[in-house]
Structure formats: structure tokens, C-alpha cells
C-alpha angles and dihedrals in degrees: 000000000000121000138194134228119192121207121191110211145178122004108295092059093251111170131231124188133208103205111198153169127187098291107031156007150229135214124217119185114343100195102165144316093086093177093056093039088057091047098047093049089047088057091057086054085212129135112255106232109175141353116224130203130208096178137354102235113135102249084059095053107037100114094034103120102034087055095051099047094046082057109025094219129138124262126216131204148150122299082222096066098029090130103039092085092076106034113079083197099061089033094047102234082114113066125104101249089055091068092122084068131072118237109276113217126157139186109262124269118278085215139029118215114234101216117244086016114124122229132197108199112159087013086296120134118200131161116229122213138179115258092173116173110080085051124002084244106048118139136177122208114223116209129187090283111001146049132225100213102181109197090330098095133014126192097273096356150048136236129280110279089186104079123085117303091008119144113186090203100049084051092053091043095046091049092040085047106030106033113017078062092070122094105278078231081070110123099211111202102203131201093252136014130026126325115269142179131255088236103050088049089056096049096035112017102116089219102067097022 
């Protein structure tokens, strides 16, 4: 049975998930908090197989390197935002008003997804599909029951459709034909804010009602 731990990390609540079964895990999304992110994997007593990433915004990212070298394991990402890893200005780290911030670059991907392609790491299978909108290289990972969003789809919102690159219709298309396509029973496990489900998104989510 695979189970799902939510972190919240960094100051801006971005959440990262250690995905397991009972002998390994999976990382989506470390995006700080290093230090957190490594407790909370040594109390599960599992063997780290893959980090996955659903953008490359900084606050996704943020712990990126520390956590792959402290595992040694391969990290997977859009071809899309390849590069962002190591450029502060496409993954936002960057910007002026993030001077608070230190500049966020990472080592490339080992891997790079291929959207609507399945993959089995940890003796996990999951299908990956493209959620762009909030980034050109969003993607969500859809597991037996449940659905990794990113920031495609928040419990009763979307993502921000304002930064670069940012397209506010390819973000409603790629929830109403990636995601609204799931079974309503679909746990989706966001980039920010509380766990939700496919069908009370589609009753109660403001964007598409």
C-alpha cells in the first residue's frame, strides 16, 4: 500500500511529499527545510529512490541539492525546465523582490519526464501528465488513487497564472482535461494548502463553478 506524507516547508507553506511503501520512498518537491525533509524520511526507516519534480520554482526546489547529495539518488523533472535548476531568473529565486532569498541553482535532472508516459521507481508506478499554466513545464503524477497537482490545482483554487511564463487558459484546460478526468474519490495532494479530492474541486472549486 502506498502512503503519503505531507511537509510543509519554507516560508511561503510549499509542500513537499515523501511518497512510500514499505521499502522505499519517494520525494516530490523539496523545496526547503532540508533539515525537516531528512527527519522526517529517517523516521520512516525506508530507502529514498527518486526525487520528483513537478516545477522548477524556487520554492520547489530549495533543498534540492542538499537532499540529493545526502541520498545520492536521481532526480527527475520536466524537459521544459531543464534548465531552470540552475537559473535564479526562470526559477524565480532571482527577482528583486526575492532578495530576502539566496540564489537557488541546482545540478540538472538526471532524468527528464515524457508526459503521459508511466514510471515504476521503488516499485511504484505512476503516470506522469502535463498541468502547464502556472509554469510551461508543470506536470502532476497520478498514482493508483490519488493525484500529486503541484501548483496546478489547490484545494479551492489554482495557481498563479501572473508570473513569467504564466497562462491562465492553458492552467484551466490542463485541470478540466487532466485532472477533472480523474475519479471525484482522487485524494490530490497540492503544492500549497490542505489535501483535497477530484470531485469536491469540481463542485466547489471558484475557477470552474
Amino acid at each position: 500500500m502506498i502512503q503519503v506524507k505531507q511537509i510543509i516547508t519554507g516560508p511561503i507553506e510549499e509542500n513537499c511529499y515523501l511518497i512510500y511503501n514499505d521499502q522505499h520512498i519517494l520525494i516530490v518537491d523539496p523545496g526547503n527545510d532540508a533539515e525537516t525533509i531528512k527527519k522526517e524520511i529517517e523516521s520512516l526507516s525506508l530507502n529514498v529512490a527518486a526525487i520528483l519534480i513537478t516545477h522548477a520554482h524556487y520554492d520547489h526546489i530549495g533543498a534540492l541539492e542538499e537532499i540529493r547529495e545526502f541520498y545520492h539518488v536521481p532526480v527527475y523533472i520536466s524537459p521544459i525546465e531543464q534548465s531552470w535548476l540552475s537559473d535564479p531568473e526562470l526559477n524565480l529565486s532571482g527577482l528583486m523582490r526575492h532578495d530576502d532569498i539566496p540564489d537557488v541553482r541546482c545540478q540538472p535532472a538526471e532524468f527528464e519526464f515524457e508526459n503521459y508516459q508511466s514510471y515504476t521507481l521503488g516499485d511504484m508506478t505512476f503516470k506522469v501528465v502535463p498541468t502547464p499554466g502556472h509554469s510551461p513545464g508543470s506536470l502532476s503524477f497520478i498514482f493508483d488513487d490519488f493525484v500529486i497537482t503541484g501548483d496546478a490545482l489547490f484545494s479551492g483554487s489554482i495557481g498563479r497564472t501572473d508570473l513569467p511564463f504564466g497562462s491562465s487558459e492553458d492552467l484551466l484546460n490542463a485541470v478540466k482535461n487532466e485532472l477533472f478526468t480523474l475519479p471525484d474519490e482522487f485524494r490530490a495532494y497540492p503544492g500549497h494548502r490542505e489535501p483535497t479530492t477530484i470531485g469536491k474541486e469540481k463542485r466547489t472549486n471558484p475557477f470552474f463553478n
